[in-house]
N, C-alpha and C positions, 0 to 999 in steps of 0.2 A: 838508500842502502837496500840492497837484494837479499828476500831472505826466499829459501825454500822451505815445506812444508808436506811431507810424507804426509798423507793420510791416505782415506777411501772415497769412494762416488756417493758416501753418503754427504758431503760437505760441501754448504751450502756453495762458498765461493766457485767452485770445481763444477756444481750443478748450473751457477750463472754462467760463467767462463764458455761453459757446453753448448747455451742455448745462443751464445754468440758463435760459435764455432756452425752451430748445425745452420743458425742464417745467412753464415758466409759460406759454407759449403752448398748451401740451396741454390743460392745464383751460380756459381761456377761448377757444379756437377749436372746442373740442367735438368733436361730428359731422364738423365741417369741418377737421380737427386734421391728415386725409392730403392734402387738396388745397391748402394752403397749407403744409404740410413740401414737397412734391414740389419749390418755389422754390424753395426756403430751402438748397440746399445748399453747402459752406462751402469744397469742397478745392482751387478753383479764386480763391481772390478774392485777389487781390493788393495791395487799397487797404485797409488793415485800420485801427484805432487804438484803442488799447486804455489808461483813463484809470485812472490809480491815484492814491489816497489814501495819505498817508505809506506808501508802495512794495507797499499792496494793490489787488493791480486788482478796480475798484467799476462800472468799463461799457465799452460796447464800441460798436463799428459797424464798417460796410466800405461800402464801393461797387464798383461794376461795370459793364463797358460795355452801355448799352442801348440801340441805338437813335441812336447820337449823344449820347446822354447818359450821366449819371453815376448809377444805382440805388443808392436808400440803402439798404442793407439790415442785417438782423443787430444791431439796436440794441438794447441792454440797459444796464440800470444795476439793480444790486442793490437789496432791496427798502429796505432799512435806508437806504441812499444817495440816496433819491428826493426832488424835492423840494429838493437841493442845487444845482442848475446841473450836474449832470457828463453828463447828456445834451445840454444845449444846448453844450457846449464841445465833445465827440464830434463833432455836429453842424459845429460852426461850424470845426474842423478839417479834418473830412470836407471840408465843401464848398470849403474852400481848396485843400486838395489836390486837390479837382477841378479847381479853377479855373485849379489848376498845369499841369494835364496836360492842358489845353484844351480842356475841358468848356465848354458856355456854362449848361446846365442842368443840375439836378439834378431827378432825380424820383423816388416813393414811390409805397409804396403801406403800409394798416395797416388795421386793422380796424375796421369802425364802431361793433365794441364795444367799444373801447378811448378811450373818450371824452380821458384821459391824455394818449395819443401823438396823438390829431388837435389836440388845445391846442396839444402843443409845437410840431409843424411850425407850426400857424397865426401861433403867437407868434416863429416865426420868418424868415415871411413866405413860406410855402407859400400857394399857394393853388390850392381845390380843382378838378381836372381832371377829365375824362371818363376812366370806369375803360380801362387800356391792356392791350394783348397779354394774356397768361393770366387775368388780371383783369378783363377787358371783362363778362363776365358775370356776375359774381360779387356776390350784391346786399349780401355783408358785407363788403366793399371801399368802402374809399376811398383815392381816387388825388391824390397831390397833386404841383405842378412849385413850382419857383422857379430862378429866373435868379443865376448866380453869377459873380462877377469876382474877380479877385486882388487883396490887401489892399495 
């Protein structure tokens, strides 16, 4: 049974989850593995959710204020668990809780090599924007928004 789990980057599962997230992002961002870490830091996120499979945590995400909006960031789902729906529930949590805390947007960003994660936002009705703030020039970026309301 899948259960999700609001909390913060201080919790420990969300912290293990991350240092799997940053080892799989190391090999597929490459060269580019320290300008896209520089983002990615975790000590401050307060929007966290962390999804577990009969009471092992299997993925993660957070958000942050950006701009007037809600940054998805920190999204993971183990490799074994993929494929299952536990990032689009991460997801569609996240952006509720956005929508709680009066967000009207959400926005990303993920890498163009990650063919994967541009599916999922797409399948979730992201759709693709002009790269933003640290990401404007960045030509392995892709930026995506979508509009969020309360269920």
């Amino acid at each position: 049974m899948r259960t999700l789990l609001r909390t913060d980057s201080s919790h420990p599962d969300f912290r293990a989850l991350v240092q799997l997230l940053d080892t799989y992002l190391s090999k597929v961002n490459g060269e580019q593995d320290a300008f896209f870490s520089a983002f990615n830091k975790i000590d401050q996120l307060k929007n966290v959710v962390v999804a577990y499979e009969g009471g092992r945590p299997v993925g993660c995400g957070a958000f942050k204020p950006y701009e007037g909006m809600a940054e998805i960031k920190r999204m993971y789902t183990r490799e074994e668990q993929r494929g299952k729906g536990v990032a689009g529930a991460v997801l569609k949590e996240l952006e509720q809780w956005a929508a709680e805390e009066g967000y009207t947007y959400c926005v990303l960003e993920t890498g163009s090599f990650m063919p994967d994660a541009v599916a999922l936002y797409a399948k979730h009705q992201y759709e693709v924007i002009a790269n933003y703030g640290q990401y404007a020039d960045s030509k392995d970026s892709v930026c995506m928004k979508k509009r969020v309301v309360t269920r």
